[in-house]
N, C-alpha and C positions, 0 to 999 in steps of 0.2 A: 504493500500500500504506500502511496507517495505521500510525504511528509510537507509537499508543495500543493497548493490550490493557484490558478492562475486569478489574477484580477482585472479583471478587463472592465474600463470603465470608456463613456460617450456623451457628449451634449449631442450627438446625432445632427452634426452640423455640416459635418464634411460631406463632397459628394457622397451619393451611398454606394455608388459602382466603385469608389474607391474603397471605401469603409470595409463593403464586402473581401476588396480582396487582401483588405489587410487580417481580417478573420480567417478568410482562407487561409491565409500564411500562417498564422499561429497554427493555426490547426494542422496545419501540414508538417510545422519543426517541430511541436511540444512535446511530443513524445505521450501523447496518451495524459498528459494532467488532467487535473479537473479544472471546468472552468467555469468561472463564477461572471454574468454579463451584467453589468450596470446600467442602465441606457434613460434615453428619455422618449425614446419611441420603442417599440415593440421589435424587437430583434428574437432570430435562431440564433442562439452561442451561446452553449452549455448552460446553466441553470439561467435563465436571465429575469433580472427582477427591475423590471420599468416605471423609475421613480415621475414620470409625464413631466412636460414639459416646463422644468423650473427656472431655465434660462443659462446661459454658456457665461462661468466664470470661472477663476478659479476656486471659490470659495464654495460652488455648486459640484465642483469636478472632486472634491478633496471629501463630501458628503458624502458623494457617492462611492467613491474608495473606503470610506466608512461603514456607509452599509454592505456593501460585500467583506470585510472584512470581519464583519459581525456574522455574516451568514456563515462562514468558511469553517469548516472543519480541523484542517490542518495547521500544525505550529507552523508552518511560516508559511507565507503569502508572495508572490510572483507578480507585477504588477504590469501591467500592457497600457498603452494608447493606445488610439484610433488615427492616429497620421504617423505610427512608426511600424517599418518594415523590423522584423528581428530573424538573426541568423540563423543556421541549420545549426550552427554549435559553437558553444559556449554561453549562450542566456539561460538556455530551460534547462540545458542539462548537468547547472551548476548546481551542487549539494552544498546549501547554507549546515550551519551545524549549531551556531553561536544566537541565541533568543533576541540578545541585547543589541545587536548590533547592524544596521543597516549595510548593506553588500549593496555597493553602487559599479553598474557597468563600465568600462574604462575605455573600451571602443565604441563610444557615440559618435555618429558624423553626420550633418546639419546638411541640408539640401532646400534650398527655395525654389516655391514654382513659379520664377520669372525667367524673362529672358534674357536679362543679362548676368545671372550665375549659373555658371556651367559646372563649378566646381563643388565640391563637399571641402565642408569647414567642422573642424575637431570643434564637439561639446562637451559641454562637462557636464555635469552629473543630470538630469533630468528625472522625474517623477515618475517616468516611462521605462526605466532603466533600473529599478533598486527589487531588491528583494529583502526582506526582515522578517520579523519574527510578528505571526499575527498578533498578540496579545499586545505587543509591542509598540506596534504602526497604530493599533487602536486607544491606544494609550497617546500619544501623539495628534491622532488626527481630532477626537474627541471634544475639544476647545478650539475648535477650526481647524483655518491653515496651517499644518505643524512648523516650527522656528527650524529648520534645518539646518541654517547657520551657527547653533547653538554649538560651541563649543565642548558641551557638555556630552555632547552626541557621539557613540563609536562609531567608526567607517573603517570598511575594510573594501578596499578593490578587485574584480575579476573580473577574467576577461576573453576573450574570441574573436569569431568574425564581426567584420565590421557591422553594427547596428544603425540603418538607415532613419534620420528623422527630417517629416519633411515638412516643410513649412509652406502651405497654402493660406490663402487669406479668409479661410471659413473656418481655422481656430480658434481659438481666445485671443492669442498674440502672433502677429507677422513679426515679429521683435524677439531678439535673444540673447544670450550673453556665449562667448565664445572661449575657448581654451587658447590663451596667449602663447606665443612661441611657437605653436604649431605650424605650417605652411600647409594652404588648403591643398588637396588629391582631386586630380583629374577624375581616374574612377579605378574601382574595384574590380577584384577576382568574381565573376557570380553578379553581381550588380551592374558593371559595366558602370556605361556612363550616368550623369543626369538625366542625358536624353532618354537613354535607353529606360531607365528608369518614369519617367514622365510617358514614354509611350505604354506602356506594360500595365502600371498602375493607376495612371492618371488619365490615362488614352487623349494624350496633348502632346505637341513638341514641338518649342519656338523654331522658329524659321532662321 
């Protein structure tokens, strides 16, 4: 029995022929997890519980991390977007072990859907990318927003194939913060380009 529950949370804002295929994805690397859907409209994706339409915030997006968090069975928790691609290996198939301590992914990489970035740009940590300890994340998220930056907080890093995050303008924020020192990547093993990526997913490609 796995000691992982997936959390997939949604304001169900993004196209939904994308959304879909970002579920398809999970579903097809997770290896069998459970997965717990958050949404605000009515989705297929493992248990899903449809809080209706309370509005795209962050403070709405972190609610609903909450309530599946609540629902979940297992001591830790696996958390998903709805605008991020994640790899064949290294996300799902990592074994947290540690209650206290939030595992954030180390290969995030930033992709917007405009036409003048072609590139992926290194992120750091994202909401989309941690794994913890359920009791733990609910203990956190319980008085809202959780302080992340709290120094108080353990992090431990892991890592794999590259984890695509993509930035359309029908998520909370077109705006982000970036991993300094990095130089942005043309494209990936498996991912290929932007482009390619924007046609596959997004069924778009600047000219």
């Amino acid at each position: 029995m796995s000691n992982r529950t997936i959390i997939y949370y949604t304001g169900n804002t993004e196209e939904e022929s994308f959304e879909q295929k970002v579920r398809d994805r999970i579903l097809e690397v997770s290896g069998g997890l459970p997965i717990i859907s958050i949404s605000q409209k009515p989705i297929d994706f493992g248990k899903n519980i449809c809080v209706g339409n309370i509005g795209k915030s962050y403070q709405n997006a972190f609610k609903q991390a909450l309530r599946g968090c609540r629902e979940a069975k297992t001591p830790f928790v696996v958390c998903c977007e709805s605008d991020c691609l994640y790899p064949e290996k290294g996300y799902f198939d990592f074994i947290p072990t540690k209650l206290d301590t939030i595992y954030t992914y180390d290969n995030v990489w930033l992709m917007w859907d405009r036409e003048q970035r072609t590139r992926f740009y290194k992120h750091g940590t994202t909401c989309g990318s941690i794994i913890l300890g359920r009791d733990y994340y609910i203990s956190l998220l319980k008085d809202g927003c959780p302080d992340l930056i709290n120094p108080k907080l353990k992090w431990e890093t892991f890592t794999g194939e590259p984890l695509i995050n993509i930035k359309t303008r029908n998520g909370i924020s077109f705006g982000t913060t970036l991993e300094k020192g990095v130089n942005p990547v043309n494209s990936f093993p498996y991912w290929g380009t932007t482009n390619d990526i924007r046609l596959k997913y997004l069924n778009t490609c600047p000219k």
